[in-house]
C-alpha positions as CSV (number, residue, x, y, z in Angstrom):
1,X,-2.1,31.6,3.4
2,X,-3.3,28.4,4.8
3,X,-7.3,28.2,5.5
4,X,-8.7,25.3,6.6
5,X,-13.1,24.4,7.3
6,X,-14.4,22.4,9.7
7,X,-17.9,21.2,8.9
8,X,-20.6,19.5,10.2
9,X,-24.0,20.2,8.4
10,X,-25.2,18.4,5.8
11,X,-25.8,19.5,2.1
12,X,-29.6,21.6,2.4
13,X,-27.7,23.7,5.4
14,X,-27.3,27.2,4.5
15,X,-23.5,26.7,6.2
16,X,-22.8,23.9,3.5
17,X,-23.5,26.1,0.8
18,X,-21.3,29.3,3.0
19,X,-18.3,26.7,3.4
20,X,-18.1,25.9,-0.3
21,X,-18.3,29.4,-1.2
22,X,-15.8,30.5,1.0
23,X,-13.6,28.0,0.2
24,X,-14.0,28.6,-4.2
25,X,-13.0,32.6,-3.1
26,X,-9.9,31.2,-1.0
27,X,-8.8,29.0,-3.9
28,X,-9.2,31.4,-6.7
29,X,-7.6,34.1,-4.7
30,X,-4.5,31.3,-4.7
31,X,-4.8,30.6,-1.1
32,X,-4.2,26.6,0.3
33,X,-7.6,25.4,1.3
34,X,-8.6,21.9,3.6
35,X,-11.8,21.3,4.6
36,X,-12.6,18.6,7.0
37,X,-16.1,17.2,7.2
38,X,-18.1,15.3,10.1
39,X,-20.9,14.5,11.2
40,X,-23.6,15.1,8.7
41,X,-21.1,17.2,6.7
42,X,-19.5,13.9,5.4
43,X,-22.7,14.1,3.0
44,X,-21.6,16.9,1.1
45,X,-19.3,14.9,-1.0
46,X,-21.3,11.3,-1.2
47,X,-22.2,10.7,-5.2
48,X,-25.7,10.6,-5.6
49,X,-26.6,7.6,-7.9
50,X,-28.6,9.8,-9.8
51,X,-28.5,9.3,-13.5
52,X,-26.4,12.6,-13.8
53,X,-24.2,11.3,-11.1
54,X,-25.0,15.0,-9.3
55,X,-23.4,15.9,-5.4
56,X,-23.9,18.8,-3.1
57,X,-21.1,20.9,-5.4
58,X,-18.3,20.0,-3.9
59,X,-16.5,18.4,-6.9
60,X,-15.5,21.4,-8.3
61,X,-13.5,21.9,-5.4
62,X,-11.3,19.1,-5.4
63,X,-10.6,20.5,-9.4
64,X,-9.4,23.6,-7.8
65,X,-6.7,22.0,-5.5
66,X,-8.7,22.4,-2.2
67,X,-8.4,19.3,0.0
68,X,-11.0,17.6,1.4
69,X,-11.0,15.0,4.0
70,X,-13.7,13.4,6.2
71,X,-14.1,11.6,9.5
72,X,-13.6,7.9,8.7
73,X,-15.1,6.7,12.2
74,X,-18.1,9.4,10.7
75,X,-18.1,7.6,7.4
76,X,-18.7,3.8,9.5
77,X,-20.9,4.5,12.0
78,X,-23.8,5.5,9.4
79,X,-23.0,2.7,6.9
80,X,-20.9,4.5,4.3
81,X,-18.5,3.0,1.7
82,X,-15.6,4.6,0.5
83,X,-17.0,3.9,-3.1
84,X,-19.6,6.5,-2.1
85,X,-17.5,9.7,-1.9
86,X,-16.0,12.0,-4.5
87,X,-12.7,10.5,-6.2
88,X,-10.1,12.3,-4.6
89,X,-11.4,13.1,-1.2
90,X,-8.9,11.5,1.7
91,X,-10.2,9.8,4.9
92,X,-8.9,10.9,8.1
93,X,-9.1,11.0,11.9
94,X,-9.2,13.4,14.8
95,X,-5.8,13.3,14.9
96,X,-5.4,14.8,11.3
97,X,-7.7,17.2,12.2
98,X,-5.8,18.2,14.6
99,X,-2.7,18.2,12.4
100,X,-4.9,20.2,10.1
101,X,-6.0,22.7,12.9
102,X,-2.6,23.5,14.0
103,X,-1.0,24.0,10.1
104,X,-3.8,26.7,9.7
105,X,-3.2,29.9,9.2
106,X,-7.0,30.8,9.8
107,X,-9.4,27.8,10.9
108,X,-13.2,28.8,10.6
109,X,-15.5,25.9,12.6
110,X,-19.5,25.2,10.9
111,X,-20.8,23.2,13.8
């Protein structure tokens, strides 16, 4: 089954934390899993430049298979570089999400 996340909140939100739950169970049950993040949600996968190099969690994700894309137009308005995200995580538009939305089999929204 194809499952796919939309998210908007960023990493302290109790839905950030529900989204990458969710989406571990999916994987590990051997389900396809996409999450697209926006908005604030696009923080969930920046590196902090901690000296452990720590991010919201979602790096074990990507290690799983789950895709994980973000709003590019997201990403520029609020100054962000692609050197700033998780290795691995793809840059899309509202068209992909779209793409995304209608390839689903189930498509749960965090707005």
């Amino acid at each position: 089954m194809k499952i796919g996340f939309l998210l908007h909140k960023s990493p302290e939100h109790q839905d950030a934390h529900t989204v990458k739950m969710l989406a571990e169970a999916f994987a590990d049950a051997g389900h396809e899993v996409s999450i697209f993040l926006m908005e604030d949600g696009v923080l969930n996968v920046v590196i902090n430049h901690s000296p452990r190099g720590l991010s919201a969690g979602y790096d074990p994700l990507l290690e799983k298979g789950v895709r994980i894309a973000l709003c590019t137009y997201t990403t520029e308005i609020r100054g962000l570089s692609r050197d700033q995200f998780l290795k691995g995580v793809e840059f899309q538009s509202q068209y992909d999400l779209s793409k995304l939305v209608n390839g689903c089999d189930r498509f749960l929204s965090f707005v």
